[in-house]
C-alpha positions in Angstrom: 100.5 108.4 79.1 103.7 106.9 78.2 104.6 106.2 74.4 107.6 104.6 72.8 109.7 106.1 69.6 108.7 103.9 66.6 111.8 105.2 65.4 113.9 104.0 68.6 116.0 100.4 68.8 113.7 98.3 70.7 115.8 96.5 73.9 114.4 92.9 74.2 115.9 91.3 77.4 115.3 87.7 78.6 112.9 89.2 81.2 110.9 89.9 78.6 107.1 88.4 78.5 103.8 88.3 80.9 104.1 86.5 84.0 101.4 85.3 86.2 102.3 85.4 90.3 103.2 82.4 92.0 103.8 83.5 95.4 105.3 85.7 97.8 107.5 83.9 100.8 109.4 85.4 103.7 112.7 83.7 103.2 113.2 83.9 107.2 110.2 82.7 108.6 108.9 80.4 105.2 105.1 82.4 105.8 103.7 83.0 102.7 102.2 86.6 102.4 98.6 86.6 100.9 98.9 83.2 99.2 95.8 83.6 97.6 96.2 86.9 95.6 96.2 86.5 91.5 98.6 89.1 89.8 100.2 89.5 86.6 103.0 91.1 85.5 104.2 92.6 82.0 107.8 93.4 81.0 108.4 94.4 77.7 110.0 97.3 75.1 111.7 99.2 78.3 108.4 99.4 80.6 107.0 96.6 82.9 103.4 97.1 84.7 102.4 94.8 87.6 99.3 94.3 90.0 98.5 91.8 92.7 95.3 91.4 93.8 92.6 89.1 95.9 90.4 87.7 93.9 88.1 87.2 96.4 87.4 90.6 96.8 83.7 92.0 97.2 82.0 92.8 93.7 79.1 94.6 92.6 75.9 93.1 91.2 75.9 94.2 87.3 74.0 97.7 87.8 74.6 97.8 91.3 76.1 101.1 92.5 78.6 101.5 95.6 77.2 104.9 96.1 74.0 102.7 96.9 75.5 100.9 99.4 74.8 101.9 103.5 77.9 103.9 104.4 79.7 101.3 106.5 79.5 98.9 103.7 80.8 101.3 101.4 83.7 101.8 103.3 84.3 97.7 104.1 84.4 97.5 100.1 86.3 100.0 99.5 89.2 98.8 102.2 88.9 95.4 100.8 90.0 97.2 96.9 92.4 99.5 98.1 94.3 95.8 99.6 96.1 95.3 95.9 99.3 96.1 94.6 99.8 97.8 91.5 103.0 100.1 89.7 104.4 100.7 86.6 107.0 102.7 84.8 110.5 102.2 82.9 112.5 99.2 84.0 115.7 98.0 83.4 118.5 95.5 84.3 121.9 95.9 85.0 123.7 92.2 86.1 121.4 89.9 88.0 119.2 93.0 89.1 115.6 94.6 87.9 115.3 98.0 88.3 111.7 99.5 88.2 111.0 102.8 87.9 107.5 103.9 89.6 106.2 106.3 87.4 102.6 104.8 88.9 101.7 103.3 91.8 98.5 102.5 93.5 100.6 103.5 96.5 101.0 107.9 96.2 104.2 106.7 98.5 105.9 105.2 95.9 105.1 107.1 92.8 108.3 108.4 90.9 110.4 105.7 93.6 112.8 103.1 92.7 113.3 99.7 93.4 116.3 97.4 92.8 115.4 93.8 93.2 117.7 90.9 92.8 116.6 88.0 90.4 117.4 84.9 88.5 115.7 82.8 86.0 114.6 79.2 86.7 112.7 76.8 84.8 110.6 79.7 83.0 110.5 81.4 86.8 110.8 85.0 87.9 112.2 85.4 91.3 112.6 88.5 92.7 114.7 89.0 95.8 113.9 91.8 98.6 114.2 93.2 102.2 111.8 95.0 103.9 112.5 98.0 106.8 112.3 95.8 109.2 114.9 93.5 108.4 112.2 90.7 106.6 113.8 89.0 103.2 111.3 88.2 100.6 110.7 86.0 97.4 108.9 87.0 94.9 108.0 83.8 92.3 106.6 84.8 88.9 105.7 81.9 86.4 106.2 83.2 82.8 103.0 82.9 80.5 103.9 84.0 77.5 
């Protein structure tokens, strides 16, 4: 539970708003990773909260229970959720970078982890700029919503 001083100066930066994701692109190789995931992403009053996810995913009928489910299947639906992306925490930006601080994560890796990405702003476009372990450079396109 987070909560924000109603008494506090509220920072507004032009990152501010709700963005919907566009797509994710290895810069190197032009492959685009999981070109059909939806995601959204908030930024506002000092905090920013983002998931990706497939949308194709396996659901539940309405009533249906996973515990119900044979075992295998249980499993196969619950590798298929666990394949999203999801953090959120503080944020801020210093120059042309976003910093995020994990105070959440779906990943228990990243929780309390910080990342500093690289962006600019383009024709009411996010993008988000970073390299992987293995040398890989990614963009990250956001179209701002709202």
């Amino acid at each position: 539970f987070f909560s924000i001083g109603t008494g506090s100066a509220q920072i507004v930066t032009p990152l501010d708003g709700v963005y919907e994701r566009v797509s994710l692109t290895n810069t190197s190789t032009g492959n685009q990773l999981d070109a059909g995931q939806k995601g959204l992403m908030i930024i506002a009053h000092g905090y920013y909260s983002m998931m990706t996810i497939n949308p194709d995913r396996p659901k539940l009928e309405r009533g249906q229970r996973m515990e119900d489910l044979p075992e295998a299947e249980q499993i196969t639906f619950m590798k298929a959720w666990l394949e999203m992306n999801g953090h959120t925490g503080p944020y801020e930006v210093k120059a042309d970078t976003l910093i995020w601080y994990r105070h959440l994560s779906e990943n228990p890796r990243e929780v309390g982890t910080t990342s500093r990405l690289p962006y600019t702003l383009k024709d009411g476009q996010l993008i988000l700029h970073f390299n992987l372990a293995n040398g890989s450079r990614w963009e990250w396109v956001w179209r701002k919503v709202k």
